[in-house]
VOGU-3710 file (C-alpha; in Angstrom, 3 decimals, decimal comma):
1> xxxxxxxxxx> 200,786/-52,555/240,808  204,139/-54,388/240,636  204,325/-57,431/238,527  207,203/-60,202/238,504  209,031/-62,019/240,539  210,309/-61,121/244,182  213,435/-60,057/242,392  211,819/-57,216/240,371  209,753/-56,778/243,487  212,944/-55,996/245,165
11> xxxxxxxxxx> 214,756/-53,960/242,441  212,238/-51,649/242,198  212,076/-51,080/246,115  215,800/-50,226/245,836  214,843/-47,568/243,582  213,474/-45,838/245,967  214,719/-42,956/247,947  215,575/-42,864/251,504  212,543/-42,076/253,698  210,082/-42,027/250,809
21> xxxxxxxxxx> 206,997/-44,452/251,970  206,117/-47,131/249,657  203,023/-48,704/248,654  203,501/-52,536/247,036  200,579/-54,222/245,041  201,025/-57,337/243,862  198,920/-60,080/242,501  200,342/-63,388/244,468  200,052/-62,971/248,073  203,245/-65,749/247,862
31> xxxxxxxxxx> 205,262/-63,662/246,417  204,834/-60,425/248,224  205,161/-61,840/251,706  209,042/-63,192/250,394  209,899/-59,795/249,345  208,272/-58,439/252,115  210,176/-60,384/254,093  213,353/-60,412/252,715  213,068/-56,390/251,784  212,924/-56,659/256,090
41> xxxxxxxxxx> 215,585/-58,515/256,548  218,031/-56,757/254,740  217,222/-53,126/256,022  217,079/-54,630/259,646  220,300/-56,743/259,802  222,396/-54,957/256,430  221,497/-51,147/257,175  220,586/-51,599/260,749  217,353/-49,343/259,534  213,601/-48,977/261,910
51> xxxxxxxxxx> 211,283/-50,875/259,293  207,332/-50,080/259,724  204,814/-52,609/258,219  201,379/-52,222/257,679  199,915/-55,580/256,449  196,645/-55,326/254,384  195,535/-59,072/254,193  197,967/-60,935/256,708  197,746/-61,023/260,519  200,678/-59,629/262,516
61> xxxxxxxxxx> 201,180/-63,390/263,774  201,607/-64,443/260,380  204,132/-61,386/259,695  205,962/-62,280/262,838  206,384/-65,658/261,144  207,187/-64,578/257,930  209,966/-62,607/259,206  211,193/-65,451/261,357  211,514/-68,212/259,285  214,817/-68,387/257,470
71> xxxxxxxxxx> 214,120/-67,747/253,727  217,363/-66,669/252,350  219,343/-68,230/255,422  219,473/-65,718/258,077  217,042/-65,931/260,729  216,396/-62,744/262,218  215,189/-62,237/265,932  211,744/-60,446/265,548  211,236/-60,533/269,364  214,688/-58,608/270,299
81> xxxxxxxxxx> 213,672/-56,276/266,807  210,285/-55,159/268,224  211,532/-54,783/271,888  214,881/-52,580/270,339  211,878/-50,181/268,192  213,564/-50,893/264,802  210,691/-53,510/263,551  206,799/-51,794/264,037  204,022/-53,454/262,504  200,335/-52,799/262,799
91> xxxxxx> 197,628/-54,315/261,009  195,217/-52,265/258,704  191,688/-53,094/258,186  190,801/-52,821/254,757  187,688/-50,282/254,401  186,774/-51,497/250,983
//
């Protein structure tokens, strides 16, 4: 369970090693969908990096628009991500 802010969201995801799958836990749906979505952003555009999401409680529609919406000023272009194989998302129904 991570607790904080998205910036000690994101500091501990750049802990991590390349390739190793991470599972984030976080109290305030808020504040995981903005590190979610900025965590993205920057492999997609910075490290040009395939990304795979699998939302727990959030619809793909709503991840689409996460990811879309400017939130540290650069848009990125979800549509041309997808079609290119570099952004994957599929949604998970919780069994609990």
């Amino acid at each position: 369970m991570t607790k904080g802010t998205v910036d000690t969201i994101l500091k501990e995801l750049q802990q991590t090693e390349y390739g190793e799958g991470v599972i984030v836990i976080h109290s305030c749906i808020h504040t995981l969908n903005k590190a979610c979505s900025l965590y993205t952003k920057n492999h997609l555009v910075n490290n040009n990096e395939i990304v795979l999401l699998l939302p727990n409680y959030e619809t793909i529609d709503k991840v689409k628009k996460n990811l879309s919406e400017s939130c540290d000023s650069r848009r990125i272009d979800i549509q041309w991500h997808q079609t290119e194989g570099s952004c994957n998302y599929r949604w998970h129904k919780s069994t609990f």
